[in-house]
C-alpha positions as CSV (number, residue, x, y, z in Angstrom):
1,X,0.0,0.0,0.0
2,X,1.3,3.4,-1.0
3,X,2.4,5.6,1.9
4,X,0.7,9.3,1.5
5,X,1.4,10.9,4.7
6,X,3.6,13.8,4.2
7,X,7.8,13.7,5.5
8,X,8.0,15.2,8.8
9,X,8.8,18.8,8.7
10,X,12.5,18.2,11.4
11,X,13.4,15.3,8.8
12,X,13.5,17.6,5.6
13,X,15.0,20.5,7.4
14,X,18.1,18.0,7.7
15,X,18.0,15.6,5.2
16,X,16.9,17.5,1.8
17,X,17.5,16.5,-1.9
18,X,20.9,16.2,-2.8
19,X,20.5,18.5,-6.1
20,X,19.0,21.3,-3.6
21,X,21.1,24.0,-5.6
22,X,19.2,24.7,-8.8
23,X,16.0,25.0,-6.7
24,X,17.8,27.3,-4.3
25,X,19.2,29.2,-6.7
26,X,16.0,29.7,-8.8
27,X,14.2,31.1,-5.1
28,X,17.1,33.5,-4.7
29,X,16.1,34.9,-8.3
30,X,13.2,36.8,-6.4
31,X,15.9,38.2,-4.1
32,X,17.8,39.7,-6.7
33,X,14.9,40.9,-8.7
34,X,13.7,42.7,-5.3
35,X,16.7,44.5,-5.2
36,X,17.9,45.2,-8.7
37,X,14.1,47.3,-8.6
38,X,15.4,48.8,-5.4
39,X,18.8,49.4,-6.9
40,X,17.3,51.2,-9.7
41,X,15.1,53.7,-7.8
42,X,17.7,54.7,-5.4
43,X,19.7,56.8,-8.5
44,X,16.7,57.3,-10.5
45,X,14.0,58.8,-7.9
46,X,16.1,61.4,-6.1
47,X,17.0,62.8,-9.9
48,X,12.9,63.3,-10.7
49,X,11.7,64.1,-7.3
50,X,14.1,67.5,-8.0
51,X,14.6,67.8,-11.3
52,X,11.0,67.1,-12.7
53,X,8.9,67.7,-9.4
54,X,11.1,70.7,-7.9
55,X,11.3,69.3,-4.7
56,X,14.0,70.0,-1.9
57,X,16.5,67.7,-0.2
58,X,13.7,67.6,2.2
59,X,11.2,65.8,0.0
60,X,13.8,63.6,-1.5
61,X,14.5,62.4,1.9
62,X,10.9,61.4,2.5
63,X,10.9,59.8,-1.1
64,X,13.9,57.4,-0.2
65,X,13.6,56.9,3.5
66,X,9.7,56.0,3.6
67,X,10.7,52.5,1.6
68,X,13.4,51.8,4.3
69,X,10.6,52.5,6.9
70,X,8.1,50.3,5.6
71,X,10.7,47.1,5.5
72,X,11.0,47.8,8.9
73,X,7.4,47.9,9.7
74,X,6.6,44.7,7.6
75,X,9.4,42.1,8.9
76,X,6.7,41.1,12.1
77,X,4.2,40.3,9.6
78,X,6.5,38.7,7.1
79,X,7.9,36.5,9.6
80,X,4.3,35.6,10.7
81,X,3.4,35.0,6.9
82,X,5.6,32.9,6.1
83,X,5.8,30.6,9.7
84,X,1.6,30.5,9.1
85,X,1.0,30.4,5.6
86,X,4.2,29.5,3.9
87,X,7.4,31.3,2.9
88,X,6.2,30.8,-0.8
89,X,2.9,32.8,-0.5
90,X,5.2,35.8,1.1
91,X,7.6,35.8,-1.4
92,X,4.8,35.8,-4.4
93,X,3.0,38.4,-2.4
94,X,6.5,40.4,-2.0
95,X,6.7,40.2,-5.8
96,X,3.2,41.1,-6.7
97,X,3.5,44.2,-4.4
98,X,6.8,45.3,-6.3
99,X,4.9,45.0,-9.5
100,X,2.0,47.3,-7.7
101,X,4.8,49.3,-7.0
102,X,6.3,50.3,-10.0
103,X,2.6,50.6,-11.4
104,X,2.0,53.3,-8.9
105,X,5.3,55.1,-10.0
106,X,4.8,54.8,-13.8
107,X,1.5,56.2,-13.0
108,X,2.6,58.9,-11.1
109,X,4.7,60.3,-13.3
110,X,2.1,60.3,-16.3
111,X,0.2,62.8,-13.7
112,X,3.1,65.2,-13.0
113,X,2.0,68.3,-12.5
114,X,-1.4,67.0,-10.1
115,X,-1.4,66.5,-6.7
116,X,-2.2,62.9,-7.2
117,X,1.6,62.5,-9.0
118,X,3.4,62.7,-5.4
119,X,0.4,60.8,-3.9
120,X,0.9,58.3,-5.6
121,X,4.9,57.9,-5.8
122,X,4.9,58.2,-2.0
123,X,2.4,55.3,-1.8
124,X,4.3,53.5,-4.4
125,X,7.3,53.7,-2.2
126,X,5.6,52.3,0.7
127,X,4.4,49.6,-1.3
128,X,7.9,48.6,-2.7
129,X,9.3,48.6,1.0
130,X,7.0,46.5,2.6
131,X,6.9,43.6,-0.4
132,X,11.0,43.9,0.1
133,X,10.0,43.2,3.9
134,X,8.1,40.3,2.5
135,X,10.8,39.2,-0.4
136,X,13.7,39.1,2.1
137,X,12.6,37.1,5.3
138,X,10.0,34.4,2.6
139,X,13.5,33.9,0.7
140,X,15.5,33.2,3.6
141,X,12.7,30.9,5.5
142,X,12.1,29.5,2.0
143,X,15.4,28.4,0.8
144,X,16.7,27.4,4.5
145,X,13.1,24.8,4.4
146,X,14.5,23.5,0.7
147,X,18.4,23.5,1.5
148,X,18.2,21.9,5.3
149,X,18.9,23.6,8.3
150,X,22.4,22.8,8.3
151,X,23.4,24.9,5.6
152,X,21.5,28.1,6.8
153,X,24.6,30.3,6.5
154,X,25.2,29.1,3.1
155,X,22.1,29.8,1.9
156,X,22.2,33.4,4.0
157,X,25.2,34.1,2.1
158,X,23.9,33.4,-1.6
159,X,20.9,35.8,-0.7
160,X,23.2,38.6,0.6
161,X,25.3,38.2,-2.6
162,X,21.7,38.5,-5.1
163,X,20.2,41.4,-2.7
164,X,24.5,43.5,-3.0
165,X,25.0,42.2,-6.6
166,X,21.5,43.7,-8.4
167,X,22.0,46.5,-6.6
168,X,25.2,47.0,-7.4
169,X,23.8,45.9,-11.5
170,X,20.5,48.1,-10.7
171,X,21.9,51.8,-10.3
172,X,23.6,52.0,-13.9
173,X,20.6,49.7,-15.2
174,X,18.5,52.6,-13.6
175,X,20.5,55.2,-15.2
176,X,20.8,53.6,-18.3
177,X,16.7,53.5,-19.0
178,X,16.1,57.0,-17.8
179,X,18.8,58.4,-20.2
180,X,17.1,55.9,-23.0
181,X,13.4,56.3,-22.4
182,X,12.6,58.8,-19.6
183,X,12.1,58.7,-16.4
184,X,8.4,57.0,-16.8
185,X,10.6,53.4,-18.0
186,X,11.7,53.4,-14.1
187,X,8.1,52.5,-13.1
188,X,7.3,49.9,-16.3
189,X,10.8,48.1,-15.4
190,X,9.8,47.9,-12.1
191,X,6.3,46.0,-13.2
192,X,7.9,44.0,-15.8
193,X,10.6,42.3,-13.8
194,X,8.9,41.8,-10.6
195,X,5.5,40.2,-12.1
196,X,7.4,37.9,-14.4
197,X,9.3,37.0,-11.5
198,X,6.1,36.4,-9.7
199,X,5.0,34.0,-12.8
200,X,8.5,32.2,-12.5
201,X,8.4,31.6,-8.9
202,X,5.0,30.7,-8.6
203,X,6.0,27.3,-10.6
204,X,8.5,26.3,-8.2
205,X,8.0,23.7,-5.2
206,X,7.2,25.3,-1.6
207,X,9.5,24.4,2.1
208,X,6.9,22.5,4.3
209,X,5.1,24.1,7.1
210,X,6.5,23.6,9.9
211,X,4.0,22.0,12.9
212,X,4.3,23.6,16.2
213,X,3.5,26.5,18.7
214,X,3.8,29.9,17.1
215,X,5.3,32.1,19.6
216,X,4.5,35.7,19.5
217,X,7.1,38.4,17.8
218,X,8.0,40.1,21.1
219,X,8.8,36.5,22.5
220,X,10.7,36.0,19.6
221,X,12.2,39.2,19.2
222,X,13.3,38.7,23.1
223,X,15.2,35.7,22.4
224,X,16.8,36.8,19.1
225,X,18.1,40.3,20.6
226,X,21.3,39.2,22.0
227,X,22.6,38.6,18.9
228,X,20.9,41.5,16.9
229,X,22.6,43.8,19.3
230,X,25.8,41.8,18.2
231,X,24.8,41.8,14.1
232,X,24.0,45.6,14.9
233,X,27.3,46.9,16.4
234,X,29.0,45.1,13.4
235,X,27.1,46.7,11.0
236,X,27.7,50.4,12.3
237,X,31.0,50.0,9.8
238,X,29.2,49.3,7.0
239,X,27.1,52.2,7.4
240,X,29.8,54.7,7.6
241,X,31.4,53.5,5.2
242,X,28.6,53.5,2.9
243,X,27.3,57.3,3.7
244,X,30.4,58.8,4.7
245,X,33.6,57.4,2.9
246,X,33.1,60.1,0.2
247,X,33.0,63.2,2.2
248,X,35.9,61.2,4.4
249,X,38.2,61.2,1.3
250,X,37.5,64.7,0.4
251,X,38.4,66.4,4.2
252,X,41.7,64.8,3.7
253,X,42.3,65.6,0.5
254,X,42.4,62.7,-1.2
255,X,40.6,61.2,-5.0
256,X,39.1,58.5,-6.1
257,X,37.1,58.0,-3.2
258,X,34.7,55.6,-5.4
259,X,37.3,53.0,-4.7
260,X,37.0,52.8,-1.3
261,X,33.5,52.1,-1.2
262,X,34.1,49.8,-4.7
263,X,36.8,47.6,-2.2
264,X,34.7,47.3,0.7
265,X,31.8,45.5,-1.9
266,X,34.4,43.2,-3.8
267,X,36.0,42.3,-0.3
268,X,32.5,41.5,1.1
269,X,31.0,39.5,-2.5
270,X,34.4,37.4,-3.2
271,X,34.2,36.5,1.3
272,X,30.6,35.2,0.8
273,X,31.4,33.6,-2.6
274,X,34.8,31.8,-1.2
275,X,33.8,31.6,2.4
276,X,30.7,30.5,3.2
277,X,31.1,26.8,4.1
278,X,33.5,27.7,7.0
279,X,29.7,28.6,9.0
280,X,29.0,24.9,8.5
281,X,32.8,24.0,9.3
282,X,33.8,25.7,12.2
283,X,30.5,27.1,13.1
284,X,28.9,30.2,13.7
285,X,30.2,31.7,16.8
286,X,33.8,31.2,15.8
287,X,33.3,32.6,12.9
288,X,31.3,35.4,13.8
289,X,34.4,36.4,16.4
290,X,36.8,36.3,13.5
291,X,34.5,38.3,11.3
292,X,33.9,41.4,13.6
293,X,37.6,41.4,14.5
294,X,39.2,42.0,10.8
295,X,36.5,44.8,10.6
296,X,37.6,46.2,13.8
297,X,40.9,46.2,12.2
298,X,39.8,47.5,9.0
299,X,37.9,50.6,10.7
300,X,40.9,51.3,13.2
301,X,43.0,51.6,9.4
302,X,40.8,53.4,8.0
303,X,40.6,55.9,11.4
304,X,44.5,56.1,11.1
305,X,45.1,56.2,7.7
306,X,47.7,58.6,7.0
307,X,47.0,58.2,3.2
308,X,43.8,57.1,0.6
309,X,46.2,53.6,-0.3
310,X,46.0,52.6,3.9
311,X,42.2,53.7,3.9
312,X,41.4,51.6,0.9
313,X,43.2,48.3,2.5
314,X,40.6,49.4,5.5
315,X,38.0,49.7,3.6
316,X,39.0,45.8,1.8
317,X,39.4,44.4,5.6
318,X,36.2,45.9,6.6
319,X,34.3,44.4,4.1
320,X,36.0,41.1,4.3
321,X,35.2,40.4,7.9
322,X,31.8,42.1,7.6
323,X,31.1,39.6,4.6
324,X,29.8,36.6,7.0
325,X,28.8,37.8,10.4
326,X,25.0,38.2,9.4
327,X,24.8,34.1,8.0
328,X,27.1,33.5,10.9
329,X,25.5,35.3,13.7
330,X,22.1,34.4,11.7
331,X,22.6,30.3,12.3
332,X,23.1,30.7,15.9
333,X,20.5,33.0,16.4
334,X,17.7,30.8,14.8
335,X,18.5,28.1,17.0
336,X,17.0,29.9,19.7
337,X,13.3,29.3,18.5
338,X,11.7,26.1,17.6
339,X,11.7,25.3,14.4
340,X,7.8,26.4,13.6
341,X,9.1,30.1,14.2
342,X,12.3,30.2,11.8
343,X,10.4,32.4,9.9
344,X,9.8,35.1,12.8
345,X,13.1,34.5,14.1
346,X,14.3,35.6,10.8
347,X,12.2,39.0,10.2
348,X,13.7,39.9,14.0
349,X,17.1,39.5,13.0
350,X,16.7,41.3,10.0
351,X,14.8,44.0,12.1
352,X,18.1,44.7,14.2
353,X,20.5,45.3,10.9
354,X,17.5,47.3,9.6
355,X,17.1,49.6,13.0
356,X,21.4,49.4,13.2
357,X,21.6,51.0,9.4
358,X,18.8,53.1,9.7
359,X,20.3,54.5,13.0
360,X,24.1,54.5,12.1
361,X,23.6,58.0,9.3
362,X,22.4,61.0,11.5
363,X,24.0,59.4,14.4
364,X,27.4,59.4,12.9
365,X,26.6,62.6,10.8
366,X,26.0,64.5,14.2
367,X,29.5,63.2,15.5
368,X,31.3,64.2,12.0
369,X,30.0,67.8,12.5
370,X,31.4,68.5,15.5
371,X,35.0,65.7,15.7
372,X,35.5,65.5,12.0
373,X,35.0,62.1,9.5
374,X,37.8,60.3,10.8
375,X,36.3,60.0,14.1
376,X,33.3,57.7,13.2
377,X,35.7,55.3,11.9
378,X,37.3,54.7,15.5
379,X,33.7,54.8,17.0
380,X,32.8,51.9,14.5
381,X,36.0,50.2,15.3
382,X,34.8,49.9,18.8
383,X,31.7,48.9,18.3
384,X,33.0,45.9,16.1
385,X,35.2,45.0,18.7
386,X,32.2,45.1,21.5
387,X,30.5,42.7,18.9
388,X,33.1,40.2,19.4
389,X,32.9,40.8,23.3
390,X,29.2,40.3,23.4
391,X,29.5,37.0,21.0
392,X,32.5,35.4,23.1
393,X,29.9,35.9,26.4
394,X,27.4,34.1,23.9
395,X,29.4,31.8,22.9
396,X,30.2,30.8,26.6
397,X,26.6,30.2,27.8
398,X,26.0,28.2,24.8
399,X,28.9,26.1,25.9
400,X,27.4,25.7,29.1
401,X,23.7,24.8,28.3
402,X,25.3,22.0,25.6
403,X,27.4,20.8,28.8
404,X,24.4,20.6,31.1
405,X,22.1,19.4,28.7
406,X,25.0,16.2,28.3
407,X,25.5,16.1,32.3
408,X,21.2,15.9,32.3
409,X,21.7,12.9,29.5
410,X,23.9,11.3,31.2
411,X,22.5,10.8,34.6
412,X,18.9,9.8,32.8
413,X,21.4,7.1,30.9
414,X,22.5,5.9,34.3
């Protein structure tokens, strides 16, 4: 007689298919579609909102930061999406909403010169952030359910390298329509991409659910924040070296400050593309510890550098050990939920680098205005090293639970 009852849920989180990759691969596609749309708006929209609109720095702002808002509002319910409904539907939903998105923005400008035009880009952008909310935790939950839980920072690492690779392909891409077609081609990309992604993924197989008690997203939030404080102190390097490498360069006199922040990327891609079986290897603590110390390292060059050739070999350590302390700290973080709350687990994690970036600008801005650029480097070489302090204390109590949970075994066994 035929056996119809579906694999349990534990089993195919460890022992998936052996050809997991293509499958992987083609889920990560909705990642990088996400993002190349992102990408592309993040040139293209501060351009039209002054140039076309005649807006101020003020409006451009509210243009660009209400996306970053909304991913932070929707990664609670995109976690709870895809833990109750499935990582699938989120991601299809994410997609769909992009589609809406760049709908909303085509329209808008085809009204320019209404009040309706900046209506309707502003709620365009609120759209596009919350389905990138819904994109980025459904990918991860979805992929980790295909690949097995046991190569989680694998599978991290090949969604970071989609989400930094289309954007890094989107700006020029963005660019490249605008000075083609006008800025209106920005919006019909947008839809293009995102619903024939939608089509694509739609066709391929879905992660089980995983059975069990759904905790609430402040209990999960709770149990994940050790380690978000962690991922967020590491990240405060990326974001000064993101927003502020160029105006560093310039108050010390130095060109080409482009390739600082072009170093930092190909030091952070080639680590994830080289690196990201040494998570499973050595595991995620350890690696983590390793991470946030060669950016420590990297920002204390880059606070010292007495020339642009030392601040670019910061800048290339920096990005090196930043690479693979989110898929690091990310495995080790999970583990703190059951299983039936990966997804949750996920969107809080991602809700700590969100909150970290989003904080790191007029935070470090403020203390460039009144101590100069080089300044924030040191801070954010500090805070790296507090990462690894934090993660070593983790590190610790995990050492000790395993060892009581063996001491508990082994008195039951006797």
């Amino acid at each position: 007689m035929t056996n119809n009852k579906r694999p349990d849920a534990s089993m195919t989180a460890q022992s998936p298919p052996r050809h997991y990759k293509p499958l992987v691969l083609s889920i990560i596609s909705a990642t990088f579609l996400c993002y190349l749309c992102v990408g592309m708006s993040l040139v293209v929209l501060p351009l039209y909102v002054s140039q076309v609109l005649g807006q101020g720095a003020v409006m451009v702002g509210i243009v660009i930061s209400l996306q970053f808002l909304a991913t932070l509002c929707a990664r609670p319910l995109a976690g709870r999406i895809a833990d109750r409904v499935g990582a699938k539907q989120s991601v299809v939903a994410g997609l769909v909403g992009c589609a809406l998105s760049g709908m909303l923005v085509w329209l808008s400008m085809l009204l320019v010169g209404h009040a309706a035009s900046i209506v309707l880009l502003l709620i365009g952008r609120v759209v596009l952030g919350f389905s990138q909310g819904l994109i980025g935790t459904g990918t991860l939950s979805w992929t980790i359910g295909i690949a097995g839980s046991r190569r989680m920072g694998k599978v991290i690492s090949w969604n970071g390298i989609a989400a930094y690779g289309s954007m890094a392909v989107g700006a020029p891409l963005g660019m490249s329509l605008v000075g083609l077609f006008g800025y209106w081609s920005l919006g019909v990309a947008t839809t293009l991409a995102t619903g024939l992604g939608a089509l694509f993924v739609c066709r391929l197989k879905a992660a089980p659910l995983v059975p069990g008690k759904r905790l609430s997203f402040l209990s999960v939030f709770a149990r994940i924040a050790p380690y978000g404080l962690a991922l967020g102190l590491s990240n405060i390097g990326f974001g000064v070296i993101a927003t502020f490498i160029t105006l560093y360069y310039a108050s010390q006199g130095w060109e080409h400050a482009a390739w600082g922040l072009t170093a930092f990327s190909l030091a952070f891609v080639a680590a994830r593309l080289l690196l990201a079986g040494v998570i499973e290897r050595f595991g995620g603590y350890r690696v983590a510890v390793a991470c946030c110390a060669t950016e420590g390292l990297g920002m204390v060059l880059l606070w010292l550098a007495p020339s642009a050739g030392w601040a670019l070999g910061g800048a290339l350590l920096a990005g090196f050990g930043v690479s693979l302390i989110y898929p690091a700290l990310g495995v080790v973080a999970v583990k703190n939920v059951p299983e039936s709350n990966r997804s949750a687990a996920l969107g809080a994690y991602s809700l700590c680098l969100d909150l970290s970036i989003g904080l790191t600008g007029p935070l470090a801005g403020a203390v460039a205005g009144g101590f100069g650029y080089a300044i924030i480097y040191g801070l954010a070489a500090l805070a790296a090293y507090l990462a690894v302090a934090l993660v070593l204390v983790l590190f610790r109590r995990s050492l000790a639970r395993a060892a009581e949970v063996e001491q508990r075994a082994g008195r039951a066994d006797g």
